[in-house]
C-alpha positions in Angstrom: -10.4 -18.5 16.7 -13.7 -17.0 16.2 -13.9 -15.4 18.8 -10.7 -14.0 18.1 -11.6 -12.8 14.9 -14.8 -11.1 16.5 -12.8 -9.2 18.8 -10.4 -7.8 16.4 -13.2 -7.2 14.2 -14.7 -5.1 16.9 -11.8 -3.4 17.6 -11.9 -1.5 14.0 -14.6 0.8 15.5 -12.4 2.6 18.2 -9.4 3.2 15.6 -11.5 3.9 12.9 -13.1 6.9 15.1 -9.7 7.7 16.9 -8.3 7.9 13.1 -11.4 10.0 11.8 -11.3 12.2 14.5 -7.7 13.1 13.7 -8.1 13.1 10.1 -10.8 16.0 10.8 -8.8 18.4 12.6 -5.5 17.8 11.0 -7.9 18.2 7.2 -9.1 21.2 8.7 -6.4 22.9 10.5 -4.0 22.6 7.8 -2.3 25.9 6.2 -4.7 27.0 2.9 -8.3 28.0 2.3 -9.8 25.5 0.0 -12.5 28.3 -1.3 -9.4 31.2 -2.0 -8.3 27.8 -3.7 -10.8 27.1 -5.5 -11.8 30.6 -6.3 -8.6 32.7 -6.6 -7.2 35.7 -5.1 -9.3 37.6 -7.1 -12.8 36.1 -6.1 -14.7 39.3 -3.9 -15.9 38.8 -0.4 -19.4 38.5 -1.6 -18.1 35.5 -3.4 -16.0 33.6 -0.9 -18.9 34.0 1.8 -21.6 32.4 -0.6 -19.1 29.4 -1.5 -18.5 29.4 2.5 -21.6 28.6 3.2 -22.6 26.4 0.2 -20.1 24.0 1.5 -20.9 24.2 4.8 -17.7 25.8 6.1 -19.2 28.8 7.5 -20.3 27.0 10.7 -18.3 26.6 14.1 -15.7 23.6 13.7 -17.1 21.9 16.1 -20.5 21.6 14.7 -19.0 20.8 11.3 -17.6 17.8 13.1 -20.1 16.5 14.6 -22.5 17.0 11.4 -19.6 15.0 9.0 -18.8 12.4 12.0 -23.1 11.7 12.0 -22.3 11.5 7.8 -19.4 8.5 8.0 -21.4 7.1 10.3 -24.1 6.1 7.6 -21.3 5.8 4.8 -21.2 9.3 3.6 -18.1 11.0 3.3 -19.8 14.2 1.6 -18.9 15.5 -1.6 -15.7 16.7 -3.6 -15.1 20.5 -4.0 -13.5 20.2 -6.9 -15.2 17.0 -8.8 -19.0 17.5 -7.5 -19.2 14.1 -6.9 -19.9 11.9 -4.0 -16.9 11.2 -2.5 -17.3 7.3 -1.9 -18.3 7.1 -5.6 -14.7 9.1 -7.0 -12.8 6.7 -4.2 -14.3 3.7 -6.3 -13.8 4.6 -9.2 -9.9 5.0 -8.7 -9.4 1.8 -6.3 -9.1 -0.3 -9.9 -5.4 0.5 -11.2 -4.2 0.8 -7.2 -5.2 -2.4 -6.4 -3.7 -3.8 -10.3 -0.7 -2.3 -9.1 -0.3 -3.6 -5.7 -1.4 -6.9 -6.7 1.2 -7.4 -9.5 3.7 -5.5 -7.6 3.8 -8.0 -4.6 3.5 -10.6 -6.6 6.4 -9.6 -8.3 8.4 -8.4 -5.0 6.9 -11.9 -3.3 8.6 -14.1 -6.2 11.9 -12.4 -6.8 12.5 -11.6 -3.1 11.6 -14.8 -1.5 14.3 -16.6 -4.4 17.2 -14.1 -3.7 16.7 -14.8 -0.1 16.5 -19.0 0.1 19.5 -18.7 -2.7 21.3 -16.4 -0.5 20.6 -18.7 2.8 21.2 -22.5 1.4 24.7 -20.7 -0.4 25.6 -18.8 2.5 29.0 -16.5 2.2 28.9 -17.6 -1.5 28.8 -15.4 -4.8 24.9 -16.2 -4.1 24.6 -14.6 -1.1 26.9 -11.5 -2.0 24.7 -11.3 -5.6 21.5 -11.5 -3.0 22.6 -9.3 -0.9 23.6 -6.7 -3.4 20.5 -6.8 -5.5 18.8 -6.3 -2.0 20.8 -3.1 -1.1 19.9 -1.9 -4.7 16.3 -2.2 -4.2 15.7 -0.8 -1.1 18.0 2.4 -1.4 17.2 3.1 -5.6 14.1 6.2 -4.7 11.1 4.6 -6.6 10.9 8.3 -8.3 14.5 7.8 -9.9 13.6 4.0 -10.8 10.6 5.0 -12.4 12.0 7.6 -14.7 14.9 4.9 -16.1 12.1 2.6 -16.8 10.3 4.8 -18.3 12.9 6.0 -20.5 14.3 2.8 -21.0 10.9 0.7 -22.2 9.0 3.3 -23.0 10.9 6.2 -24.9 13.6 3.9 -26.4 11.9 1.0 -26.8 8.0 1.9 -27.1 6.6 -1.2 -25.6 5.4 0.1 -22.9 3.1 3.5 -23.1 5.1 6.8 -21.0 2.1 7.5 -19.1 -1.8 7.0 -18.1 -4.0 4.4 -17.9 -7.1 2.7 -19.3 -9.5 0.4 -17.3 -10.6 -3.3 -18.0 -13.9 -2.0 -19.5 -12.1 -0.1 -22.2 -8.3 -2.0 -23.1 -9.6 -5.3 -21.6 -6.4 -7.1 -20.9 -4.7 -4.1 -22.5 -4.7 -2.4 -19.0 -1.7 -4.4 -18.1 0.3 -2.0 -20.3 -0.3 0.7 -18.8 0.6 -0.7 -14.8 3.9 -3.0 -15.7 6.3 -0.3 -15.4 4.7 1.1 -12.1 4.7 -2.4 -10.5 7.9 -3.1 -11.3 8.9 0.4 -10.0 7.5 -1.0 -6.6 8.8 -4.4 -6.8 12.0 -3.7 -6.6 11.6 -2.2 -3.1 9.6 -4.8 -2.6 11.9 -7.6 -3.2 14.9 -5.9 -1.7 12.9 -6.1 1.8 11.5 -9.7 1.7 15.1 -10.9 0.4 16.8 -9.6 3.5 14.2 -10.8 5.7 14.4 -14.1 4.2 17.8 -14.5 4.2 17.9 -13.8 8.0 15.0 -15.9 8.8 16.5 -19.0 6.9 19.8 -18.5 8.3 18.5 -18.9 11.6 16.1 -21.3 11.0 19.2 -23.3 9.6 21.3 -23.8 12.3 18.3 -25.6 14.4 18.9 -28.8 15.9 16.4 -30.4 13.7 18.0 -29.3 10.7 21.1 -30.5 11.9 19.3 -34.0 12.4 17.7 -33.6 9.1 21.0 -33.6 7.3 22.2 -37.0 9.3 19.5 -38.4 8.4 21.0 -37.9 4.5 17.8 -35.8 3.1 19.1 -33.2 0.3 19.6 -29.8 0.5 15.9 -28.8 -1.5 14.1 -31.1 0.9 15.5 -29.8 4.1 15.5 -26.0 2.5 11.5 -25.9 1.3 10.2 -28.6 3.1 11.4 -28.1 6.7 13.2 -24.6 7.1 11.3 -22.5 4.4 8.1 -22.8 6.3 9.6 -22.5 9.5 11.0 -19.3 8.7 7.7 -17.3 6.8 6.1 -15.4 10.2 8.2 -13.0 9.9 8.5 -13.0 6.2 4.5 -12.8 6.4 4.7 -9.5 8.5 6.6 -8.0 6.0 5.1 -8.9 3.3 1.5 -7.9 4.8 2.8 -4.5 5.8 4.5 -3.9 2.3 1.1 -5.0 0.7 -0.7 -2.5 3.2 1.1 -0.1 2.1 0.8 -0.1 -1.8 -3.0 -0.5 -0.9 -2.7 2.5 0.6 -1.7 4.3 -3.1 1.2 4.2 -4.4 1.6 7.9 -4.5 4.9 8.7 -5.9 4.8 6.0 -8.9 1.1 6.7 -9.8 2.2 10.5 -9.8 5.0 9.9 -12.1 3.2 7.5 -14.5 -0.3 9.9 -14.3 -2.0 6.4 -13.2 -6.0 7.7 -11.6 -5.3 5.8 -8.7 -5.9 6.5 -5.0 -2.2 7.7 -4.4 -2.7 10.4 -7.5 -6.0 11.3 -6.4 -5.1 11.6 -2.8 -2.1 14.2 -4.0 -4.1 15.7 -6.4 -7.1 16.6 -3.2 -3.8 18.2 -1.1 -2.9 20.5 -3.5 -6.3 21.8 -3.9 -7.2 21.5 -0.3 -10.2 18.9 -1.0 -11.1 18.3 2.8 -13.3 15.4 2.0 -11.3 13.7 -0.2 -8.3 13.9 1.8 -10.2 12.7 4.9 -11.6 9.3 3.0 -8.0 8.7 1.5 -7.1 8.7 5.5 -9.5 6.8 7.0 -9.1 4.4 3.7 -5.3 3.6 4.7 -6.2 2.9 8.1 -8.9 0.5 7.7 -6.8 -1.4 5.3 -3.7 -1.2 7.8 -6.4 -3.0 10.4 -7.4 -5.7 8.1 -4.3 -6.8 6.8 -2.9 -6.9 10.1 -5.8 -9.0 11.3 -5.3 -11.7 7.8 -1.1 -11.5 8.9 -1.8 -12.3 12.4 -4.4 -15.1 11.1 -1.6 -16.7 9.0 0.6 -16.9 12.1 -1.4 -19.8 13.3 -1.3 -21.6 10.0 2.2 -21.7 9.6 3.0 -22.2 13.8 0.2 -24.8 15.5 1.4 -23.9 18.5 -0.1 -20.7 18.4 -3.9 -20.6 19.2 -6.2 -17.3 19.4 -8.9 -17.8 22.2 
């Protein structure tokens, strides 16, 4: 297992660069020029040569690559154009509400989707199933813009518990922070739930009709016993890959929901650097998202062993 775990480890080097590399060229041969951006159409040549070279773009691509790929290297993504701050320093400063919201998101989505999908597999073809199966459909289709917007208006217009928009960090609301992200994780639960519940369903169902299910019931041991004791765990591996992908994902930034809600979060600042053709904060949001892809998919592939014994990493 260790050795396992070494190798997969070592394996991050080679994707990280293959994913750098690409996040370079694609940053850097995209459509718009960050200093007209950042200066106007009415900024003078004098003026869009001096910013030029004061960021460095001036110089051949290639040797701009090499210089910023020597930079990540040592942990330096370079600085923003627009915030004049290291970029590594603005990327931690907005991983706080993401990471709230992803947490409390798949919690959520965990909980409710996990329950809709045992109900809907231990009362197969019943009005539990087709109440599972609907609320799943509803979840997965609903866009998370249009969800967000009937919350919004619905908790936070009409009923004010709940502010419209922004945010405020543990140092400042203290446990008032969880104001501010409910409505966005709840947004994202809902796809969230609609996915595990489907998954579940199918995985029990199969996991159902097993012999030793069928020998489980002879033997006269009740439905919750042979449901959460002997199929539930039986069934998780590839409840486990959803989940872990789904949580990658909202890791990520959850781009839409934080753009709706105005939550400073890696999805909102990621947008935010597009639009005004940050290079080197668009490039760390990339690289970010893949290294969190890796690592999940390592802990996911990890859990498969707990839950199956018969599977061993050499």
């Amino acid at each position: 297992m260790r050795n396992y775990i070494i190798k997969r480890l070592l394996l991050l080097i080679p994707i990280i660069f293959i994913v750098a590399v690409i996040a370079f060229f694609i940053t850097n041969l995209m459509p718009g020029d960050p200093v007209r951006v950042i200066l106007g159409n009415m900024a003078t040549e004098s003026e869009v040569a001096r910013l030029e070279q004061s960021l460095g773009l001036d110089q051949p691509l290639i040797v701009r690559f090499f210089k910023w790929l020597s930079n990540i290297m040592r942990g330096n993504f370079g600085e923003s154009f627009y915030l004049h701050a290291p970029v590594s320093e603005v990327l931690l400063q907005r991983i706080q509400p993401t990471f709230l919201i992803a947490v409390l998101a798949e919690i959520l989505g965990i909980t409710g989707g996990m329950l809709l999908g045992i109900l809907a597999a231990a009362k197969h073809r019943k009005f539990l199933d087709q109440f599972s199966i609907t609320i799943s459909l509803f979840g997965i289709s609903v866009p998370s813009f249009w969800l967000a917007l009937i919350l919004m208006y619905l908790f936070s217009v009409r009923l004010g518990w709940f502010p419209v928009s922004g945010y405020e960090s543990f140092a400042e609301a203290g446990l008032g922070t969880f104001r501010y992200i409910i409505l966005p994780a709840v947004t994202l639960a809902f796809m969230q739930a609609g996915l595990i519940a489907r998954m579940t369903r199918s995985a029990m169902l199969d996991t159902l009709k097993q012999d030793y299910i069928r020998t489980a019931k002879s033997k006269g041991l009740s439905t919750k016993s042979i449901v959460f004791k002997h199929a539930l765990k039986n069934s998780m591996m590839p409840v486990i890959t959803v989940i872990g992908h789904n949580f990658a994902v909202l890791l990520g930034g959850t781009w839409i929901v934080e753009t709706i809600f105005v939550i400073p979060g890696t999805g909102f600042m990621a947008i935010n650097a597009i639009m005004r053709r940050d290079i080197p904060i668009i490039q760390a949001s990339i690289i970010f998202v893949a290294v969190i892809y890796v690592i999940l998919n390592l802990f996911v592939d990890l859990s498969y062993a707990f839950l199956n014994p018969k599977i061993r990493y050499n």
